[in-house]
N, C-alpha and C positions, 0 to 999 in steps of 0.2 A: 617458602614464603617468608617474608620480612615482615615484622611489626616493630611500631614504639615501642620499648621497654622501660618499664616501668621504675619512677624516679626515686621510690623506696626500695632498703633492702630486701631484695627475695627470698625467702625461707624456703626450704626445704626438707622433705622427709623422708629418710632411706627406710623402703620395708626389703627384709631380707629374705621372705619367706620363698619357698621353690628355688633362691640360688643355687645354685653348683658349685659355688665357690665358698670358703666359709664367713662369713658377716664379719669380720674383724677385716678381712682383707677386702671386701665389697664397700665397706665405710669408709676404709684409708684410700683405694681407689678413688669413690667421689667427691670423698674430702678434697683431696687434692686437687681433681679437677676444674671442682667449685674456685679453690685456690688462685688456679691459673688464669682465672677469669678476673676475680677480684685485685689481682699483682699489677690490672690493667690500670686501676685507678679511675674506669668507668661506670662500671657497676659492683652490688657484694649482696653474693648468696650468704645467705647463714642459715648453720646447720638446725632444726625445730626437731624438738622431741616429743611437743604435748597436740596434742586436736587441733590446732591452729590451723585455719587455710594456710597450703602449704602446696608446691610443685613435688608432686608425691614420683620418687624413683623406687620403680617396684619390678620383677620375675614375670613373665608369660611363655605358656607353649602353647604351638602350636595357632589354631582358632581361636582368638579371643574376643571378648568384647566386639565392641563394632569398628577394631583397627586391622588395619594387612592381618593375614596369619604368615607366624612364622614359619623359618623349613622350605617355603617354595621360590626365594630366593635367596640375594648376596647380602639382606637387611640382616643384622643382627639386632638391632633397634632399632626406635623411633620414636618421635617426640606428638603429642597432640593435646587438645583441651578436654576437659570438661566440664560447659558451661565458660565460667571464666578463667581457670585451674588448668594449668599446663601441666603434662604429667608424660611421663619418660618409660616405656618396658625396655627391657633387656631380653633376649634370646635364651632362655632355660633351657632350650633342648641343644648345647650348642657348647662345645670344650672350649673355653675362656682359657689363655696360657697368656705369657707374655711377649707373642708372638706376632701376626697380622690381627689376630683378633682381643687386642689386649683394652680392659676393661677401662685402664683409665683415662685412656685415648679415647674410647668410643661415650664416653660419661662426657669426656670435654667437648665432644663436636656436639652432641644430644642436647648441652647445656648452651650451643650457640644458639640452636633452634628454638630453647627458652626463651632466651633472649629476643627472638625474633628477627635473626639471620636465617639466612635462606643460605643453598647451595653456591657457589662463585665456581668459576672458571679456572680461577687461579692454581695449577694442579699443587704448589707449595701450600696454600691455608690452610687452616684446621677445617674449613668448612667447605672443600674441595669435598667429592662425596665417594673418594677413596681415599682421604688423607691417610698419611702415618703421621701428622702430627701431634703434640700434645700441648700445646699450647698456643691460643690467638698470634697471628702474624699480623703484620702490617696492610694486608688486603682485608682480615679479618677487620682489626680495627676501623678499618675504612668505612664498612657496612655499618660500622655501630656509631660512627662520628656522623654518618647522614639521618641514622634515626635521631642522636639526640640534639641534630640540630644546632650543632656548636657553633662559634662563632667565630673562627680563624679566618685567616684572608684564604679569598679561593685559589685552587693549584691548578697547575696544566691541564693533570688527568681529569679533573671536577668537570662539572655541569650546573650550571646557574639558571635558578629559574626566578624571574623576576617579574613583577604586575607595577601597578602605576604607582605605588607608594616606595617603590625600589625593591632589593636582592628581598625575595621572597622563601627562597632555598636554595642550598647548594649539596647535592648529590656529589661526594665522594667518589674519587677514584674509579671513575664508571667509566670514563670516556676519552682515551685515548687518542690525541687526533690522528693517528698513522692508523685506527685498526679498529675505528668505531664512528659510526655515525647514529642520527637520531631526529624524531619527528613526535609530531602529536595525532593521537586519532581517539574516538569513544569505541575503546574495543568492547563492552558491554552493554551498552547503550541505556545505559543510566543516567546522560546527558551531563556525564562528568570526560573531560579527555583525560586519557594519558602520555604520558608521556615513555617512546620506545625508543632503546636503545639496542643497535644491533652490530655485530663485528661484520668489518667489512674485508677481514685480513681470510686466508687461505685455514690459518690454523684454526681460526674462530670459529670453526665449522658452520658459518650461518645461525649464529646465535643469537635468537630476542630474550630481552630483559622487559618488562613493562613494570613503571612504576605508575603506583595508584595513589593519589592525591586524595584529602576530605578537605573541610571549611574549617579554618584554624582562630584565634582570637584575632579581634582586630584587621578583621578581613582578611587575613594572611595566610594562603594554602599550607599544608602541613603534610610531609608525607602518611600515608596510611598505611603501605606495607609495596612489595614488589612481588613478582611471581616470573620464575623462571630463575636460570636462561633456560630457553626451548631451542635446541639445536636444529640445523637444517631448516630452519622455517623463513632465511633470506636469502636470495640469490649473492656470491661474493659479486659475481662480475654483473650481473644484472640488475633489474631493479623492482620493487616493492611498490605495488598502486595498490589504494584502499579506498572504500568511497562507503556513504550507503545509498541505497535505492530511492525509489520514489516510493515503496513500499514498507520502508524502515529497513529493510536488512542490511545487513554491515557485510560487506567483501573485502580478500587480500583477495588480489590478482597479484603474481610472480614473472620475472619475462626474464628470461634468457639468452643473450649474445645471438648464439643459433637459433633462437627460433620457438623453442619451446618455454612451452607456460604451463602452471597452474593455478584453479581458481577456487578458493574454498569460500565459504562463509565463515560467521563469526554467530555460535552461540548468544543465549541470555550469559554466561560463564564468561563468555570472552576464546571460546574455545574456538579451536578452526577445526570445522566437515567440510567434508568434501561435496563439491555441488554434482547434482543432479545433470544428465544430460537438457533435460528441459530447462534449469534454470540457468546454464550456460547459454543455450540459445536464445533467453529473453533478458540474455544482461550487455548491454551497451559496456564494453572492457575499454570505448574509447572517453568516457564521459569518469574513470579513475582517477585519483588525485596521487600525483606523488606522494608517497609517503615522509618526502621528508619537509614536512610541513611544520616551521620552526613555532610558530605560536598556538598555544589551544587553550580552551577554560577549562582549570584540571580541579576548580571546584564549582562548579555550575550556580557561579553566580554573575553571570551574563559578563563580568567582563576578561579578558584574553591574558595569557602568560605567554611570556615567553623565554625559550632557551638559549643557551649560548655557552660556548669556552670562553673562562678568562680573556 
C-alpha cells in the first residue's frame, strides 16, 4: 500500500534489543539506509534518540504482536502502524550476513514502505518485493513524485487525471501505452471511484493496481494511497466487465477468447470472492460495463474525473 508522506523530517529510532547482529553494525546498516533515501532530495529521515514520536526500527521472533509471525515464510521484515506511528520489525530468528539476506538492503526497501510506497512490478526497484537493491531507482522515485504531487510537465508513461478546473493529478510512471490499460470503477463502494490500472502485456501477468482518491483543497482530488499490483486478476487477451447490482453488490466478470469466464464479487474491502452458484444464476453478466470506463468521481463530490496519456 501507498500513502502521502509526510512533508517534515521523519525521525527515527533504532531499538537493538534481541538483534543478532551487534548494534553498532545494526545502526550503521540503517543509518545508511535512511541515507539512501535522503541522497534523493525528496524526503530525510533523521536519526531521534530521546521519547520523541518516532518510526521505531526494532527485533521480533517468531508470533508477535498483532503482525505476520515470523519463520513461516520468505518475510524477513515488515513495516506497519501504530495508531499513526509507522514502525518496522526485523526477523531475530534469522542469520543476517551480507548476503541475500543483507540488513541494509532490507532497512532500505522497509523504509520505502515508511514512506508509503507499495510493492511495483518493476523486478530492478528497491521496492520490487525480491529486490537486491540498495538504493531508490527511477521506478522507485516514480511512486514517490505521484504521492508528492509535483509539478513537472507530464511523460508518456503518466496518467492524467483531470476535473473541470483542469490537470487534477498526474500518476507517475503507471502506464505504459504498449503494456497497460485503465478504467474507473467504486471497488469498495464508498461512493468514491477508482481509478484501475492493469497490464495488458503477456509478462504483466494480468496485473491490477487500484488507485484511491480523498477530497483535496480547493476541490482538488488528491491521491490517498494504491493497493496492489494483484496479479492474474485480468484477462491479457480478454476483457474485464464490472457493474453493480440492482442490489448494491459490485461484480468483476472476466471473459476469455475461448470461452471461459469468471465472476467474483467485490467485498466492503474491495476484495474479490468468489460467487455463489445462486448468485451466478441471478446475475444478468449481459447488463456489465466495460471496465474501461475513462471517467469516474474519484472523490464523491458528484462531479466526474477523468483519465488520459499525455
Amino acid at each position: 500500500m501507498l500513502h502521502r508522506p509526510p512533508a517534515s523530517p521523519i525521525a527515527y529510532r533504532i531499538d537493538t534489543r534481541g538483534a543478532p547482529l551487534h548494534e553498532a553494525i545494526v545502526a550503521l546498516a540503517i543509518e545508511d539506509a535512511a541515507a539512501r533515501w535522503n541522497e534523493t532530495g525528496l524526503v530525510r529521515f533523521k536519526r531521534s534518540v530521546s521519547g520523541a514520536p518516532a518510526v521505531v526500527l526494532s527485533w521480533r521472533r517468531g508470533e508477535h504482536d498483532d503482525c505476520p509471525g515470523f519463520g513461516r515464510g520468505s518475510s524477513a521484515a515488515h513495516t506497519g502502524r501504530d495508531g499513526s506511528q509507522a514502525f518496522v520489525h526485523f526477523d531475530a530468528g534469522r542469520v543476517w550476513d551480507t548476503g541475500d539476506l543483507d540488513l541494509g538492503r532490507t532497512a532500505a526497501h522497509e523504509l520505502g514502505h515508511v514512506l508509503g510506497l507499495g510493492h511495483t512490478e518493476e523486478t530492478a526497484a528497491l521496492m520490487h518485493h525480491d529486490s537486491l537493491r540498495d538504493a531508490p531507482t527511477a521506478a522507485d522515485l516514480a511512486g514517490l513524485h505521484s504521492l508528492l504531487d509535483d509539478a513537472r510537465p507530464a511523460a508518456p508513461d503518466d496518467l492524467v487525471l483531470a476535473h473541470e478546473r483542469g490537470v487534477a493529478f498526474v500518476l507517475r510512471a503507471v502506464a505504459p501505452a504498449a503494456r497497460t490499460d485503465f478504467g474507473f470503477f467504486d471497488m469498495n463502494g464508498d461512493g468514491r471511484d477508482e481509478l484501475l490500472i492493469w497490464r495488458t502485456d503477456p509478462q504483466g501477468l494480468g496485473a491490477l493496481l487500484v488507485a484511491h482518491f480523498e477530497a483535496g483543497p480547493f476541490g482538488r482530488p488528491r491521491l490517498s494511497h494504491t493497493t496492489g499490483p494483484f496479479l492474474g486478476l485480468v484477462p491479457i487477451d480478454g476483457e474485464t466487465l464490472l457493474a453493480t447490482d440492482d442490489n448494491g453488490t459490485r461484480w468483476m466478470h472476466t471473459r476469455w477468447p475461448g470461452g471461459a469466464f469468471r465472476t467474483r464479487r467485490l467485498d466492503d474491502s474491495g476484495s474479490l470472492v468468489e460467487a455463489t452458484p445462486a448468485e451466478l444464476m441471478a446475475l444478468d453478466t449481459d447488463a456489465l460495463e466495460d471496465g474501461r470506463r475513462r471517467s469516474g468521481d474519484v472523490d464523491g463530490d458528484g462531479r466526474l474525473e477523468h483519465a488520459s496519456r499525455p
